[in-house]
C-alpha positions in Angstrom: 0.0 0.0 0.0 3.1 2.5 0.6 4.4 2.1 -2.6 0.8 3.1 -4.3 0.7 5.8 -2.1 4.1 6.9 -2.6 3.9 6.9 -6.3 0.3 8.7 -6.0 0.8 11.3 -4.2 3.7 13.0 -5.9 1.7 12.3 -9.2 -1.4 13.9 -7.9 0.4 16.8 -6.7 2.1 17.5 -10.2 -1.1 16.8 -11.9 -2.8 19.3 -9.6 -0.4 22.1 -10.6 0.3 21.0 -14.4 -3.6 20.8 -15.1 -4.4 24.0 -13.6 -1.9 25.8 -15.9 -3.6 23.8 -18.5 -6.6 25.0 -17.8 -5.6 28.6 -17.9 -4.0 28.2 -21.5 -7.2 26.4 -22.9 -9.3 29.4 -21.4 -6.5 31.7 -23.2 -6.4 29.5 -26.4 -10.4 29.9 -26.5 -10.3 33.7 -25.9 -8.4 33.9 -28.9 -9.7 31.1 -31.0 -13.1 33.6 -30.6 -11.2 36.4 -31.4 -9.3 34.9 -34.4 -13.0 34.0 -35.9 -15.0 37.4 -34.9 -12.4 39.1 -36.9 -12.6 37.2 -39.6 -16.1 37.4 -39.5 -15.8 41.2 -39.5 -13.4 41.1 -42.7 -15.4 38.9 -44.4 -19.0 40.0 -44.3 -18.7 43.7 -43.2 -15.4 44.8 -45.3 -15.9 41.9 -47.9 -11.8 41.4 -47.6 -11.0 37.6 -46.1 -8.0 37.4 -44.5 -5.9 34.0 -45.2 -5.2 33.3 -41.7 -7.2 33.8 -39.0 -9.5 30.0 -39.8 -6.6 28.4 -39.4 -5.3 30.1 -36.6 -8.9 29.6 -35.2 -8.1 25.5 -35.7 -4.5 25.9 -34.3 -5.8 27.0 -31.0 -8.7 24.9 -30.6 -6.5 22.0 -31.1 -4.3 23.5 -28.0 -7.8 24.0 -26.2 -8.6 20.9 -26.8 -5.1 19.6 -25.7 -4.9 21.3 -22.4 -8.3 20.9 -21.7 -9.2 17.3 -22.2 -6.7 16.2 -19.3 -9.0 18.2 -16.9 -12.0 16.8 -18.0 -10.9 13.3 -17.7 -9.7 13.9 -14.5 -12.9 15.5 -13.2 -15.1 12.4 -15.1 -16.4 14.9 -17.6 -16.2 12.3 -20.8 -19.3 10.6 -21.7 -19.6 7.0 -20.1 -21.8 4.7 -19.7 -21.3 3.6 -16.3 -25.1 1.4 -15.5 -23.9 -2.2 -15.3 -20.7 -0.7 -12.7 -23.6 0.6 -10.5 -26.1 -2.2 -10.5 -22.9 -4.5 -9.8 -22.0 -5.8 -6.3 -19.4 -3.1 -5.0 -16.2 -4.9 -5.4 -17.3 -6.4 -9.1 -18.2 -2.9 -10.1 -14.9 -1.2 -9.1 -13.1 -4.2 -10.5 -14.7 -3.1 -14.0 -13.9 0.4 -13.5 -10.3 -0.7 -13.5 -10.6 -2.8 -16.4 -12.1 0.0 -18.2 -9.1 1.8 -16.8 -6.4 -0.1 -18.1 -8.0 -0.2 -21.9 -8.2 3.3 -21.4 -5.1 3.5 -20.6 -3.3 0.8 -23.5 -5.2 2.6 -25.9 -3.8 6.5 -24.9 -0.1 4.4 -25.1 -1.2 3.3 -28.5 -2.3 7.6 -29.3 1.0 8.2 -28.0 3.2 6.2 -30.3 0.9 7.5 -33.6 1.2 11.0 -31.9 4.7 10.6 -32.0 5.1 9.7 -35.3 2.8 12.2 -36.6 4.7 15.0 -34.8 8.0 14.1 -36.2 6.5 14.1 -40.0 5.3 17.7 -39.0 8.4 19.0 -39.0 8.7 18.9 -43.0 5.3 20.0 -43.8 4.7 24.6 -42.8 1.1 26.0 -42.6 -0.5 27.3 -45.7 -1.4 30.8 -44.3 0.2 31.2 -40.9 3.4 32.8 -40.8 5.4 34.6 -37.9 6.7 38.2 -39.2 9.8 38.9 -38.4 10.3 42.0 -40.9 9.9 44.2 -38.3 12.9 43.2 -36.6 14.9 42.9 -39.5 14.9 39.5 -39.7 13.3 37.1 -42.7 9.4 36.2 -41.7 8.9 32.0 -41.4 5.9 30.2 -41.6 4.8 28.0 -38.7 5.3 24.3 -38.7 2.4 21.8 -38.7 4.5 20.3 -36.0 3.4 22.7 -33.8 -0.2 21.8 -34.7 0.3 18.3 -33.8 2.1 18.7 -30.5 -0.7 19.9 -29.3 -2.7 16.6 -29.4 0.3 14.4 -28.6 0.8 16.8 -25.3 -2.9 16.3 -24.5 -2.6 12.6 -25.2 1.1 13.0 -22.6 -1.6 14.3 -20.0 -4.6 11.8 -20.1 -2.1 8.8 -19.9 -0.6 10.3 -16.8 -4.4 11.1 -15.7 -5.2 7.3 -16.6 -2.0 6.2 -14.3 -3.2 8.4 -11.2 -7.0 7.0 -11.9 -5.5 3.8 -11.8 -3.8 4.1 -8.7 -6.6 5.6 -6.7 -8.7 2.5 -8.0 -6.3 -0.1 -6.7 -6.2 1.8 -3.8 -10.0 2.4 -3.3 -10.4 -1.3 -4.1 -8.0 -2.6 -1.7 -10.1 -0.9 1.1 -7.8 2.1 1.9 -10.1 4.5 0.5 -9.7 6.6 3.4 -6.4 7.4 2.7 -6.7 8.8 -0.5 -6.0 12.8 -0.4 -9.1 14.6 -2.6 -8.4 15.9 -5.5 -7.5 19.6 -6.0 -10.6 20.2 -8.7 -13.0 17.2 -6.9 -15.4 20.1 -6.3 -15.9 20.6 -10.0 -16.1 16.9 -10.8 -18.7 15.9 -12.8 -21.5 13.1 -12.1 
């Protein structure tokens, strides 16, 4: 039981910390991904001028949203499951089924991982069609911006729900071999969704 304990708590703690920035970001990504769309809107319909960049800036930073975000709500139980047969279950079946469901979760994100890998490292040779960072200003020669970038974004949020699945797991072994009670809450419980 120490060594579950040991390995959770230090987990949950970073979690606590890594998914609250995460958070912040997605709010940030949104506020911009709205912005990015309301002034193309703007250009489009009320100046009849489209600019080339701001839809797929728009994408770009609901993929980051998406990212940062997802970790959170997987956390928090905020995915769509179907969770019936767990509850009509005697207790200990139930929770062993929860961990099974757990531990697919879990070999399928490993499975993400590796394709998210491999589809970052192909970004690298592929730039975005419109977005481009200017650098004239600065007297330097303007670049446009990897797809890479693009596809980090999923592969960090794919990074974050394993290590999610891994803490889930651990408070289900520990939950299941009655020690319930000494499992610390955690930080965003209060928001979790039932």
């Amino acid at each position: 039981m120490a060594i579950l304990l040991g390995i959770l708590r230090p987990l949950q703690a970073l979690l606590d910390h890594v998914l609250r920035l995460g958070r912040a970001l997605a709010i940030v990504a949104i506020a911009l991904m709205v912005a990015c769309i309301l002034l193309q809107v703007f250009m489009r319909y009320v100046l009849n001028n489209a600019l080339p960049w701001p839809e797929e800036a728009a994408r770009f930073l609901m993929l980051w949203m998406t990212g940062l975000i997802a970790p959170s709500a997987y956390r928090r139980g905020g995915f769509v499951a179907i969770d019936m047969l767990a509850a009509f279950l005697p207790r200990g079946l139930g929770a062993a089924l929860s961990l099974a469901l757990l531990l697919l979760s879990g070999a399928v994100l490993v499975l993400g991982l590796q394709l998210g890998l491999k589809h970052v490292t192909s970004g690298w040779l592929f730039a975005s069609s419109s977005l481009r960072v200017p650098m004239e200003w600065i007297g330097m020669k303007g670049f446009k911006i990897k797809l890479a970038w693009m596809y980090l974004s999923l592969y960090t949020g794919m990074i974050l729900l394993l290590a999610v699945n891994v803490e889930l797991v651990l408070r289900s072994l520990i939950a299941m071999l009655g020690h319930e009670n000494r499992l610390r809450p955690m930080m965003d419980a209060e928001l979790r969704v039932e």
